[in-house]
N, C-alpha and C positions, 0 to 999 in steps of 0.2 A: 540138457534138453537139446533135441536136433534143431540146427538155425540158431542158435540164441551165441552173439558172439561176448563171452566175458569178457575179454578185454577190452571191446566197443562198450558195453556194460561199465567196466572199468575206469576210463576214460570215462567216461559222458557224465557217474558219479563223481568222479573227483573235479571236474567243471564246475558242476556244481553242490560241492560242496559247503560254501557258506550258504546256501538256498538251504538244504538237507538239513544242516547244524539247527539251523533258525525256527524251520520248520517244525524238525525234528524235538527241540525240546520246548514246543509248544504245546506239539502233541502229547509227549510223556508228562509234560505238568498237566493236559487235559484226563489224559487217563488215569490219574494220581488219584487226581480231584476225584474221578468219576469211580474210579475204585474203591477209594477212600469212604466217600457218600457212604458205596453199598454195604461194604464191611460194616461203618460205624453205626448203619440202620440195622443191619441184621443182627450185631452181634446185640446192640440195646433191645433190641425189639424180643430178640429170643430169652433174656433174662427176663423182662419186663410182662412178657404174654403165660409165662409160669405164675406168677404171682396175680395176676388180674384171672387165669383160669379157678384159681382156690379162693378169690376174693368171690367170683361170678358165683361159687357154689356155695359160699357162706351164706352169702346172700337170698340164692336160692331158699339154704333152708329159714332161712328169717322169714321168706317171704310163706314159704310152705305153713310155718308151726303158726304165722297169726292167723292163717286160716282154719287150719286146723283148732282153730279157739272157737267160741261161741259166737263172737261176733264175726268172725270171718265165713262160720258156717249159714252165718242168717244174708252175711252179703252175700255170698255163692249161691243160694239158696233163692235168691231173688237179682243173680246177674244180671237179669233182661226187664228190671219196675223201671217204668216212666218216670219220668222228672217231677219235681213238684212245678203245680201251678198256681192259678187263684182259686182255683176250687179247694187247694190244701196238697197235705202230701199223701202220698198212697199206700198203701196198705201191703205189708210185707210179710211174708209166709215163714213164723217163728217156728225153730225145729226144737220146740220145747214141751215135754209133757205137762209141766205143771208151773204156773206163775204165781205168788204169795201177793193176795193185794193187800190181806187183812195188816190195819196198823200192829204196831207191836214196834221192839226195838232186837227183838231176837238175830235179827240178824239186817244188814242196811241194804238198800234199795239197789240191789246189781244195775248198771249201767249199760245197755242195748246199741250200740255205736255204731253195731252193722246193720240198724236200722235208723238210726239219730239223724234227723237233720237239725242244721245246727243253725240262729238265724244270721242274715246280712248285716243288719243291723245290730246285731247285737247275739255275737256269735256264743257267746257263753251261753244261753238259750239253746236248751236243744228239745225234741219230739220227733217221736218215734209211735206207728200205728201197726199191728200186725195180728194176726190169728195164728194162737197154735195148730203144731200140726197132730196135736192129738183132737181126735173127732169127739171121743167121750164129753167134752166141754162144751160140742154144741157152738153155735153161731155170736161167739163173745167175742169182741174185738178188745186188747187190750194198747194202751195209752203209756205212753211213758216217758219222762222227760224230768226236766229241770229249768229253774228259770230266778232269776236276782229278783229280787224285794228290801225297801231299806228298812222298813218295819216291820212287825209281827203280821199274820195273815188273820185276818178280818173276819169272824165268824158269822153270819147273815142272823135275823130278827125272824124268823120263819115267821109272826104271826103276823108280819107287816110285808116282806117280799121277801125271795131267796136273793136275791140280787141288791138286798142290802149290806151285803158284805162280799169279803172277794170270793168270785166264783169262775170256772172254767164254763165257756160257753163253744160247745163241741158240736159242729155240723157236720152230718155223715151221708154221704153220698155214694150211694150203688146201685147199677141196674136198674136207673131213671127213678128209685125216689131219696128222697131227701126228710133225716131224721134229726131233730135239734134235741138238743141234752144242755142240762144247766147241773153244773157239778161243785157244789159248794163244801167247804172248808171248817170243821167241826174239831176243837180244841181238845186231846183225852187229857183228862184227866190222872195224876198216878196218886198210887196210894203210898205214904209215907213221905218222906222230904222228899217236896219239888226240887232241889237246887240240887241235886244228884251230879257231879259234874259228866259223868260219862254217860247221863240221855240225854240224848238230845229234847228239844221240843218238838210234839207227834201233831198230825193232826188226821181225821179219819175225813172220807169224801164222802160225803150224798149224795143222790143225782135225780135230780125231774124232769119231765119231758116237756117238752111244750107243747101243746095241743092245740093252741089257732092261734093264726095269723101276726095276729096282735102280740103273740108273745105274753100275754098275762094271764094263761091258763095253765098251772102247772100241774102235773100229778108225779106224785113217788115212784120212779123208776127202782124198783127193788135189785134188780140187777147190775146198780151200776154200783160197784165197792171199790174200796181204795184209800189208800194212805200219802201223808205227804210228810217230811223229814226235812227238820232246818240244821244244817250241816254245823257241824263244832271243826274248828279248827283255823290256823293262820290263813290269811285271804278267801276265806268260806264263810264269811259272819252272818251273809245276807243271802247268802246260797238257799237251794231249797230242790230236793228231789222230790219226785210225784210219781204213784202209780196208780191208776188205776181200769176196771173193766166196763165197759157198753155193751150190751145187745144192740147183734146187727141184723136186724129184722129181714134185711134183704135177700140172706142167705140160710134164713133157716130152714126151708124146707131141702136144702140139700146136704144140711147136719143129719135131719130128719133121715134123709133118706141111703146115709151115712154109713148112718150107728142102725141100721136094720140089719136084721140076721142072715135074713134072706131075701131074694130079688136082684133087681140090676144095681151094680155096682157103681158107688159115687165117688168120685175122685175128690180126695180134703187135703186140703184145699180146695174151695174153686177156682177153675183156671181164669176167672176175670175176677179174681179178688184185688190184681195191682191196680183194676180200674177202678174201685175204690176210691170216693176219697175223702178225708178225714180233715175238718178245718177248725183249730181248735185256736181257742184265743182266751188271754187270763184280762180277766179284769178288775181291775186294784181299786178300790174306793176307800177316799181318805175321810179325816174326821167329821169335814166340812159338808162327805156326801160328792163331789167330784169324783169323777169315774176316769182314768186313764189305761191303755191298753199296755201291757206289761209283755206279753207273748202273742204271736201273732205267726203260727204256724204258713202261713201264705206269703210271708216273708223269707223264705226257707233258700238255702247255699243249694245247689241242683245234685249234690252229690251229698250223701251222709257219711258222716262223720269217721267210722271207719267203711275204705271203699277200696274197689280195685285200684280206682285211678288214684288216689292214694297213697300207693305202691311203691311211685314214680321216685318217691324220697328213696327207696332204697339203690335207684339206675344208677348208674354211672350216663353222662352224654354220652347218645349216639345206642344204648341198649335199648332193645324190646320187651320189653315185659308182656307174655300172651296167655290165656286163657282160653281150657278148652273146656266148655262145661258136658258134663256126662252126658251120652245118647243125644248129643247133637255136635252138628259140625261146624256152628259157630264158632270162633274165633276172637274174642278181645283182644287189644292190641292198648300199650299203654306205653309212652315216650316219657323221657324226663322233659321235662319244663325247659330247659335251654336248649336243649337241640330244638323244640319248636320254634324256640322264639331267636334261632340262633340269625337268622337271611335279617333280620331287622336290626342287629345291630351291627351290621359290618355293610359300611358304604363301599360304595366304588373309589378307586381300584381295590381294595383290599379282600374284598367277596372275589373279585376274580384271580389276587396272587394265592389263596385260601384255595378256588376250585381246581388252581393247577399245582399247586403243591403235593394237594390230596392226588391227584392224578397220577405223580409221580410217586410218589408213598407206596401208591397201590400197585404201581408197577416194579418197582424196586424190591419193596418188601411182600413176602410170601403171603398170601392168604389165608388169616387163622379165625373162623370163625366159630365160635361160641354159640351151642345147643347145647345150654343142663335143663334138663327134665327132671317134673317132681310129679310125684302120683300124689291127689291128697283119699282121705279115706273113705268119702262119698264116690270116688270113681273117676272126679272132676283132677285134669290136669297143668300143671303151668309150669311156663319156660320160659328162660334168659338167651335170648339170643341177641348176638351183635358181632361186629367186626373190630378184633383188636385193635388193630390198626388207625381205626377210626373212633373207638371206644375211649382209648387210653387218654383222657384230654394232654395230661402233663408230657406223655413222649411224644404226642400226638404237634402240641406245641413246639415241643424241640427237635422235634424231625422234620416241622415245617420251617424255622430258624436253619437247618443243618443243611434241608434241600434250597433255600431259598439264599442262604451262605454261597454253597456250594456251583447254582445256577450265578448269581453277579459272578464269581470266580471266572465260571465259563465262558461269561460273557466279554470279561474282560479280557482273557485269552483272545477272545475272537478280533477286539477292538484292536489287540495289541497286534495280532499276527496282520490286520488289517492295515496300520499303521505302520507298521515293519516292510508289509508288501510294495505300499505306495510312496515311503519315504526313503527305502532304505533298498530294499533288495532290485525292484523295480529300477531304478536310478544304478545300481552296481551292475546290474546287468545290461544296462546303457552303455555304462561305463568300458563294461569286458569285451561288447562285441564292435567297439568304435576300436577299442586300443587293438582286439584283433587284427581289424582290419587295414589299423594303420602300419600292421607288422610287415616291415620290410619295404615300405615305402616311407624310405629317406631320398631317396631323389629328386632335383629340383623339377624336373621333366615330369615325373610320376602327377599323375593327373586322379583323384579318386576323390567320391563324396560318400560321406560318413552316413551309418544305417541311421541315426538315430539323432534327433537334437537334444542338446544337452544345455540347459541354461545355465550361466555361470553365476549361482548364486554363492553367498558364502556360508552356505551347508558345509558338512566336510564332504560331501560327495562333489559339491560343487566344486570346490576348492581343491581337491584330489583330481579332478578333470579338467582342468587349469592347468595347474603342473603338470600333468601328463601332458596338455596342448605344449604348454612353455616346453618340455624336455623334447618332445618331437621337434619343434621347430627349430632347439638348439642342435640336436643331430642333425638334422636337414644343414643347417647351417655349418657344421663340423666336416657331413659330408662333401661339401663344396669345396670347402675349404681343405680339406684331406686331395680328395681328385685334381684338385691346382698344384698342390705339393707334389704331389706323385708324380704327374706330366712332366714338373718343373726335375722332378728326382729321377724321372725317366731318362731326360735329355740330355741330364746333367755325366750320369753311367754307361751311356752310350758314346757322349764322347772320352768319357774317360776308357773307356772300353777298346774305344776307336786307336788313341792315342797310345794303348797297351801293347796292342797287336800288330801295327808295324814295327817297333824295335823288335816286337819281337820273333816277328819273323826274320828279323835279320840276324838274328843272335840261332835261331835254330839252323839259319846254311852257316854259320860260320863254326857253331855244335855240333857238329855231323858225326863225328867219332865217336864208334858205340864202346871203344874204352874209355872214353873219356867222364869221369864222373860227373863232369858238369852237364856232360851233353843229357843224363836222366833227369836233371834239377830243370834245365827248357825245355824238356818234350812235358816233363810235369806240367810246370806252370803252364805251355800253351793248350796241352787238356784241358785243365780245370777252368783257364779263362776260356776256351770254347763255347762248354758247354754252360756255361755260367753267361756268361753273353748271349749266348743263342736263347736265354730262357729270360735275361732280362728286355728284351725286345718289344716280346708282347704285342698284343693285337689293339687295336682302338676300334671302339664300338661306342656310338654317341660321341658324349662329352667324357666318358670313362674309359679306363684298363683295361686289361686282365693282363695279370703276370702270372709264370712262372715263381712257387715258389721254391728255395735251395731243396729242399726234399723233394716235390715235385721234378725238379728238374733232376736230381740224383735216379728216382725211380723210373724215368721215364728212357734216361740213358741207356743204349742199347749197346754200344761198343762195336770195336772192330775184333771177334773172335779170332785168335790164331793158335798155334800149336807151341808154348813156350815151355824150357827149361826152366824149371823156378828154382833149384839149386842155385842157377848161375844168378838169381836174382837178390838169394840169401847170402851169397860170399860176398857179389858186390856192395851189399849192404855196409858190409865193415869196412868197405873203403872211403863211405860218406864221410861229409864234414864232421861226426858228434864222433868224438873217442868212446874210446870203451867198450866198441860194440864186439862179442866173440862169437865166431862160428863154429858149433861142435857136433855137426853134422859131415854125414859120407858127401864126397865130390862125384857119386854117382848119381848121373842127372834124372830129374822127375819131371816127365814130361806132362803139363797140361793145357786143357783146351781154355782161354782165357784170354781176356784184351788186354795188352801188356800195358799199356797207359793205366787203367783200372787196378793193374796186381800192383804197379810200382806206388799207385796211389796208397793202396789198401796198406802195403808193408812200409810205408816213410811215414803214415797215419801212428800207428801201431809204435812205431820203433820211437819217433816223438813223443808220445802216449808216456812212455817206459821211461826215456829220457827226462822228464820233467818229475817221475815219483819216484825216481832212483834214489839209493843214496849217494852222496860225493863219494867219487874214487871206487865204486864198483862196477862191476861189469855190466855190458846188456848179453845173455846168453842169446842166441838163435839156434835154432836146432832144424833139420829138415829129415824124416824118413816115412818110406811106407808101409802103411798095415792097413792089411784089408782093402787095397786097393784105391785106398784115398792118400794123397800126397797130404803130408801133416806138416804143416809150419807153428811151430811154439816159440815163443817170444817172451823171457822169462827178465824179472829186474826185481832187486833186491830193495824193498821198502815199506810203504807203509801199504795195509789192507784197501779192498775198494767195501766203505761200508756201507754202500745202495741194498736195500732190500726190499726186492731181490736185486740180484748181482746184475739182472742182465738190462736195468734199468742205464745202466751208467752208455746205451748204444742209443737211448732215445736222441731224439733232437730234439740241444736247450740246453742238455744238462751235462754240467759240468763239476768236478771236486777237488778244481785247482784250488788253491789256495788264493784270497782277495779277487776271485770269478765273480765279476761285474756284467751291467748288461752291456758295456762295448768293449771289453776283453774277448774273455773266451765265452764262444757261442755254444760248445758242448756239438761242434758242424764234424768233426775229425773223425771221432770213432763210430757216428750215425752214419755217414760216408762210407767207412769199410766194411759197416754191416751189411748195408746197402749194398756196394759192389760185391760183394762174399757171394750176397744170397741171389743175385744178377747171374752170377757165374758156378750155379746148382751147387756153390759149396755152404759151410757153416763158417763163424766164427763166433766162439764161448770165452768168458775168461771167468776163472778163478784164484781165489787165496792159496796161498802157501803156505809156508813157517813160515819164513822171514822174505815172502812178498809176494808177486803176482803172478802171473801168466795167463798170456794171452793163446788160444790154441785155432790156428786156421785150417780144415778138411775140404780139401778140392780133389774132384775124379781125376784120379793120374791113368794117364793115356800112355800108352807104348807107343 
């Protein structure tokens, strides 16, 4: 990108890199975590939401086939009756042509549950009150139920009162009047053995009306028939089903107007037949003639026995159970029982790690909601709706464990990266921009105040800036103590320097002869201590230095250029003090531009070089000729290889491959010198291996 410098970029990350590291796998352990979370919900959730979809529709059809039963068509069929009250319970619209009251054992008294209510007290008790929906029958309300007794049922004394034995005492309530029935309990009779075990004991009902106030007018209600049946079998000893019929006087002129052929049409049912209401009550009289109330319809559960709400056993928490009844747009709506009662039993905080779990659930995991639909065969339809996610209690649970896992994780992340900031990084970065600052001030004069205070505790950070204090102050102290040395080391080579340079100026007028080979051995040495002197001198500024260092001062040297034969430099060579040395070179001279103090340097460097890796008793070759216009001095000795690699390391300054090269022997100052003056005087000088030894090769511009 244009502007953006990487290797300012570059830099300023590697600063700080322990900040990045620290940070850096905090956050990768955060997105792990937070990766991890999502996978581990999704991948459960998506096995888990397959299985709960085929469970939602099993269900469905369970819920569909009890409706589709008889009692589920008589609930549907009266989804919107009022509750029971003290008037009784109400009267529900049976979708049955024909009801059997007459006694007999032909077949047992069917049980009506999507009309039953069942009592509170005494739930085994159940009654049920309703009108077929065949009109041909006319205005009969039929009765139905069951109720415990621990003796036999009590037949009455007709010539004395109906109510001297047990009888049902039925109050019926519609369209503001009120009709009482007295329905007593008549013993049949069978023909051939009584003890039969597979009949039961039968008993048929009679019914009289009351007719004043008083209660002690009765007459024969002809229409009210009915049977009752004491159940055989384990836990049914003292059981007893009941059915039988009432005329309901309130509604018969619209049976009447019904069952006519012709005329305005009457809807049968009538549509206030749930206002209805039917209060029926058993009353048991013992031997003694005490009267006790055994069934008491007005006692009644507000929902019958089989009901929508009901249902609710089939939900999972968190499902909807709905209800559409035909040609209306009403809507029943049915929750299981825990999810209602779920806000009461989760206190604080717990209700609130519960609403943020779910929150995160919902956000995490995808959205799968559940609508199976069922037609039933009246038209009327029902559905399972809910939200996986929230439905599922068991992953539902472990996803609130997994998120709520996974959030402390986070949290602790946070605390740590928190705790790392203010203990640890914060304090290092204290630490890097003090020691910055004290970079390069080692001087006692240097005057500076630190960005940052740093208490010395015994943290490691503390304790790491302590030392760093202790180490500065020992170099501040090292440097004092260096710059007294060096002043003293100054004084001490000046006058030794001093002391050099008068003999030896007097050795060079008394050296004057240019045959003379001593007279090149004083012009040498008063060079090199020249310039060597002139660089140990040095300037003072403060209480400190500055020197020249020998390479410094080699590089800096500019010479006195003249026009020299270097032949005549290469024969004289073999006249020096070192035997052995041979020249097998033309005497015809090569002339170059060069400081003769430098070249004589550069070739006694060289030829000493040779001298010390020779072997005993062989020669030193020198050779001089030109090609291509460069005068070539080679310098050749029979010995051992140079094994620097590469080769051309052996001209640095330092280094040396003498044999026992210590640090106050050889300084490796000789052949970094000739390299030096070579390349001073636009030439080269290379060396390499041979067979059996070295050469040294020097190329200078030869001038005519």
């Amino acid at each position: 990108m244009a502007g953006l410098d990487f290797n300012k970029l570059k830099g300023n990350i590697s600063k700080a890199s322990i900040r990045i590291y620290v940070v850096g796998v905090l956050v990768v352990m955060f997105v792990v975590v937070l990766a991890g979370t999502i996978v581990a919900l999704r991948l459960s959730f998506g096995s888990v939401v397959e299985q709960y979809d085929s469970s939602v529709k099993r269900n469905l059809q369970r819920v569909a086939y009890e409706f589709d039963s008889l009692d589920g068509r008589v609930n549907l069929s009266n989804f919107d009756a009022p509750k029971p009250d003290n008037s009784g319970i109400p009267f529900y619209k049976i979708p049955l042509e024909y009801i059997n009251v007459m006694p007999g054992h032909v077949e047992d008294v069917k049980p009506l549950l999507g009309c039953s209510y069942a009592g509170m007290d005494a739930p085994q008790n159940r009654v049920c009150a309703g009108m077929l929906t065949n009109k041909a029958l006319g205005a009969i309300a039929y009765v139905r139920g069951r109720f415990e007794k621990i003796n036999d049922l009590v037949s009455p004394r007709y010539i004395d009162d109906p109510r001297t034995g047990d009888y049902f005492l039925v109050t019926l309530s519609a369209r503001g009047t009120v009709s009482q029935f007295i329905v007593t309990f008549d013993s049949v009779k069978r023909v051939g053995d009584t003890l039969t075990p597979y009949l039961s004991p039968a008993w048929s009902l009679t019914g009289f009306r009351i007719g004043s106030s008083t209660r002690r007018a009765y007459s024969r209600e002809p229409q009210i028939k009915g049977r009752a049946l004491k159940l055989n079998g384990q836990g049914a000893a003292n059981r007893y089903e009941f059915i039988f019929q009432i005329p309901a006087y309130a509604f018969a002129d619209d049976a009447f107007q019904a069952n006519q052929a012709q005329g305005k049409a009457t809807i049968w049912p009538p549509k206030d037949i749930s206002e209805a209401r039917l209060d029926i009550k058993l009353i048991g009289n013992n031997a003694i003639g005490e009267s006790s109330i055994i069934l008491d319809s007005t006692l009644s559960e507000p929902d019958t026995v089989f009901s929508f709400d009901k249902m609710r056993n089939y939900l999972t928490p968190g499902e909807v159970l709905v209800f559409s009844p035909r040609n209306s747009s009403t809507e029943i709506e049915v929750r299981h029982s825990t999810v209602e009662n779920l806000g009461a039993k989760r206190n604080f905080p717990f209700n609130l790690i519960d609403h943020l779990t779910d929150f995160l659930i919902k956000v995490i995991v995808p959205a799968k909601n559940i609508d199976a639909l069922a037609q039933l065969p009246d038209g009327s339809s029902i559905a399972i709706r809910g939200d996986a996610s929230s439905v599922l209690g068991g992953w539902r649970m472990a996803a609130q464990s997994i998120v709520l896992l996974s959030s402390l994780i986070s949290i602790m992340l946070l605390v740590s990266y928190v705790i790392l900031r203010v203990f640890v990084l914060d304090p290092l970065y204290k630490v890097r921009r003090n020691t910055l600052h004290m970079k390069e001030r080692f001087s006692v004069v240097d005057e500076y105040r630190l960005p940052f205070h740093i208490k010395e505790s015994q943290s490691e950070v503390g304790v790491l800036w302590r030392n760093i204090l202790e180490l500065h102050e020992a170099l501040i102290a090292y440097g004092r103590s260096a710059v007294e040395r060096s002043k003293r080391e100054h004084k001490f080579l000046r006058a030794i320097g001093h002391e050099i340079r008068s003999p030896l100026q007097d050795l060079m007028l008394r050296h004057n002869d240019e045959n003379d080979p001593s007279t090149r051995y004083v012009r040498r040495i008063s060079f090199a201590v020249k310039y060597l002197y002139d660089a140990s001198l040095g300037q003072e500024i403060s209480d400190s230095f500055t020197f020249k260092t020998p390479q410094e001062a080699m590089n800096s040297l500019s010479g006195d250029i003249t026009k020299e034969n270097i032949t005549e430099y290469l024969i004289n060579a073999t006249e020096s003090a070192i035997a052995g040395i041979k020249y097998v070179g033309s005497d015809k001279a090569l002339y170059v531009m060069v400081d003769a103090d430098m070249l004589e340097s550069v070739l006694t460097a060289i030829i000493n070089n040779a001298n010390d890796f020779r072997v005993p008793d062989t020669e030193i070759i020198v050779d001089g000729y030109l090609e291509r216009g460069s005068a070539v001095v080679t310098i050749k000795n029979i010995g051992p290889h140079i094994a620097n690699d590469p080769i051309e390391e052996i001209f640095e300054y330092g280094v040396s491959v003498r044999d026992g090269a210590g640090e106050d022997e050889h300084l490796g100052q000789g052949l970094y010198m000739a390299k030096t003056f070579v390349s001073r005087l636009s030439g080269s000088l290379t060396a390499r291996n041979l067979g059996d030894g070295v050469c040294f090769e020097i190329r200078l511009p030869c001038v005519s």
